[in-house]
PAFIRO-872287 format. One line per field, with one value per residue (C-alpha): residue number from 1; residue in three letters; x, y, z. Coordinates in pm, 1 decimal, padded with zeros to 6 digits. Layout:
n = (NUM:...) .
res = (ala:...) .
X = (X:...) .
Y = (Y:...) .
Z = (Z:...) .
//
This chain:
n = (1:2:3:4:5:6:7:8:9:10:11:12:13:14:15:16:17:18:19:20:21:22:23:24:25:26:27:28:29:30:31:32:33:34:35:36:37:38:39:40:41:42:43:44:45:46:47:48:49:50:51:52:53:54:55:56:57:58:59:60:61:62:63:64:65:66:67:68:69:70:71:72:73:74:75:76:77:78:79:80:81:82:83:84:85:86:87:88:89:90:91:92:93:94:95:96:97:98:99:100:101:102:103:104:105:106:107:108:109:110:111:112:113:114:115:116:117:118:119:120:121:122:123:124:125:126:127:128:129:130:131:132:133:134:135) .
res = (unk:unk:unk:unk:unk:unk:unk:unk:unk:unk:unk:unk:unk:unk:unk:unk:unk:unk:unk:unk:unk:unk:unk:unk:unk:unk:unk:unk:unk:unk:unk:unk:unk:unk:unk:unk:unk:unk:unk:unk:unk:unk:unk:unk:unk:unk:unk:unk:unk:unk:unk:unk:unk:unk:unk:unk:unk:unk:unk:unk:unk:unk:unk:unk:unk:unk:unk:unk:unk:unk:unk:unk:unk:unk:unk:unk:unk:unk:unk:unk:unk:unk:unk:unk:unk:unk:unk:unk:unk:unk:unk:unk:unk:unk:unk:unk:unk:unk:unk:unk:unk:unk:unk:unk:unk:unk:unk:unk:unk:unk:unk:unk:unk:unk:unk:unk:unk:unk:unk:unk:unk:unk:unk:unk:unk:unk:unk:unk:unk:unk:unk:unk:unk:unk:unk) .
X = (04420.3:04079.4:03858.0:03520.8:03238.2:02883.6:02641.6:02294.7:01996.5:01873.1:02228.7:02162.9:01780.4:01891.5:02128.9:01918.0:01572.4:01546.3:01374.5:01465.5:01556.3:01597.9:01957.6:01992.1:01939.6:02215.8:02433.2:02378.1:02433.1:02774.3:02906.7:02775.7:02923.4:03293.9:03285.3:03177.2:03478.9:03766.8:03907.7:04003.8:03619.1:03394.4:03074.4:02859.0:02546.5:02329.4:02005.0:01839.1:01956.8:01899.6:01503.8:01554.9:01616.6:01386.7:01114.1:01212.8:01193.9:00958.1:01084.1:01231.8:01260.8:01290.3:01430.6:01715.3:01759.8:01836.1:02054.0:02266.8:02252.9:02385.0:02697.6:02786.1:02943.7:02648.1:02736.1:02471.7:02331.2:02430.1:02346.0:02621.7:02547.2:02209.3:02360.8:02567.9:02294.4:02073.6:02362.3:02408.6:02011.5:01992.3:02329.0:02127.5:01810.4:02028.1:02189.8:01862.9:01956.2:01665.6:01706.8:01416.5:01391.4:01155.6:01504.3:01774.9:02059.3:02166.5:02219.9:02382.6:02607.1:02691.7:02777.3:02984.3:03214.9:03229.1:03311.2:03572.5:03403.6:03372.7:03003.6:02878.2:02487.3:02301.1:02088.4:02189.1:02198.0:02446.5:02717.3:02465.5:02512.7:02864.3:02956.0:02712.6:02923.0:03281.2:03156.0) .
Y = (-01918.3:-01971.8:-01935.2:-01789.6:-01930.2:-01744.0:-01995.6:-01944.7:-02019.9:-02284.2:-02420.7:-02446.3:-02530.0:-02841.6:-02975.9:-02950.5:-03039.3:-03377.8:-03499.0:-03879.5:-03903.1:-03520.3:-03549.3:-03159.2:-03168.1:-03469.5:-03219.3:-02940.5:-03133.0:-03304.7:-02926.1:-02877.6:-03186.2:-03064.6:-02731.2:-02869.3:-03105.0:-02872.5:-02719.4:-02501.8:-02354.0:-02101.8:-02098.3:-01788.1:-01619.2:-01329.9:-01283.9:-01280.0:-01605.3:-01735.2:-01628.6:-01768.9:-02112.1:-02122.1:-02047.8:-02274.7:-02601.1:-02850.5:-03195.0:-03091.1:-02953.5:-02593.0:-02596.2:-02839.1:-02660.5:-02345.4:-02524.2:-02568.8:-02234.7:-02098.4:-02290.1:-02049.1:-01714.8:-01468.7:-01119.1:-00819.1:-00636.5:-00264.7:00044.3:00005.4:-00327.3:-00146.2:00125.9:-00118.3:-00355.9:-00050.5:00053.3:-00276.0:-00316.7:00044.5:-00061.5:-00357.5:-00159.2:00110.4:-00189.4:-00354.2:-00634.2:-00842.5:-00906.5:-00994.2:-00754.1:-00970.8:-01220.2:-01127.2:-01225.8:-00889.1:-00800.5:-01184.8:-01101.7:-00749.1:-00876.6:-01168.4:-00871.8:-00639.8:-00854.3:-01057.3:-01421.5:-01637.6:-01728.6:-02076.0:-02034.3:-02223.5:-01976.8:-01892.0:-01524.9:-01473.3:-01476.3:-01166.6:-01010.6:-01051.4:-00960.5:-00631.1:-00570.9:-00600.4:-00379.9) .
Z = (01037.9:01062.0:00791.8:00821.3:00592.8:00576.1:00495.0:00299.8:00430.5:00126.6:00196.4:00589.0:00545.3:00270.3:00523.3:00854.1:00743.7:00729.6:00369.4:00288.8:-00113.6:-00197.4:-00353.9:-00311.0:00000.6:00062.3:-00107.7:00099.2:00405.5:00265.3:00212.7:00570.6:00719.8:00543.8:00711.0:01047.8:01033.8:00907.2:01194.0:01019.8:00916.0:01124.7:00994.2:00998.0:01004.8:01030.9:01202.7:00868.9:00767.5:01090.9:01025.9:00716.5:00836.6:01111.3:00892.5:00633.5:00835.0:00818.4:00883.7:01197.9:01531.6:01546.6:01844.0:01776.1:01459.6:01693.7:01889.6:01567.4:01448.9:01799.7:01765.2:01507.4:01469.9:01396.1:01220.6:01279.8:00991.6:01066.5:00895.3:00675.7:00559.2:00455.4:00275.2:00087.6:00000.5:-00093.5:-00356.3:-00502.9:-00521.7:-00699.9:-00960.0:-01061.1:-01128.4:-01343.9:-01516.8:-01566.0:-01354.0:-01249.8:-00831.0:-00604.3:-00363.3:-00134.0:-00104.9:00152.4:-00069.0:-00143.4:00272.5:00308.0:-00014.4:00181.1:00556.4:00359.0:00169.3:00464.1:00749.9:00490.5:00484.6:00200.3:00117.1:00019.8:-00115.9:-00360.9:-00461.2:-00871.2:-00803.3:-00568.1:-00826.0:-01008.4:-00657.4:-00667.8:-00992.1:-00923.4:-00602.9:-00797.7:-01103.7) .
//
């Protein structure tokens, strides 16, 4: 059974912009490297993070960079993903939980748990978002 994986943008944007010596980025693009060659792996997006990533690059071609990101499965934000992410956004502020609202991670968090795919980020507060989600 196939496996889908939503992917980050910093995790996408480490592994796809080229920057000799920048060991997070090697990291990132080992993780992406494993996905691409488990058969077993889908990797997905949404057209946030795909905005994400485009804007993010600067050592590459954008184009090229495209090219990559239309290879994989892309999920729509719907109205329900925003009524999620708008829940989880107001349990944090009631819980005093500090989230930056200019950030997508919430929405990416959001598609990940409704359309069931496991989410690889390296952003440190996706497991806040998580935990927020569960609670």
């Amino acid at each position: 059974m196939t496996r889908l994986v939503l992917l980050d943008a910093n995790l996408l944007i480490g592994a796809l912009d080229v920057e000799d010596g920048n060991a997070a980025h090697a990291a990132s693009l080992s993780t992406f490297e494993a996905l691409v060659a488990d058969p077993d792996a889908k990797i997905a997006i949404s057209p946030l993070i795909r905005y994400e990533v485009l804007r993010g690059m600067d050592e590459v071609d954008v184009e090229a960079v495209n090219a990559v990101l239309n290879d994989m499965k892309e999920f729509e934000v719907r109205g329900q993903e925003a009524i999620r992410a708008a829940e989880v956004f107001r349990k944090a502020r009631q819980t005093n939980v500090k989230l930056d609202k200019r950030k997508f991670d919430v929405f990416h968090c959001v598609c990940a748990e409704i359309n069931s795919l496991e989410m690889l980020s390296k952003d440190g507060d996706i497991e806040t978002i998580q935990k927020l989600m569960k609670a």
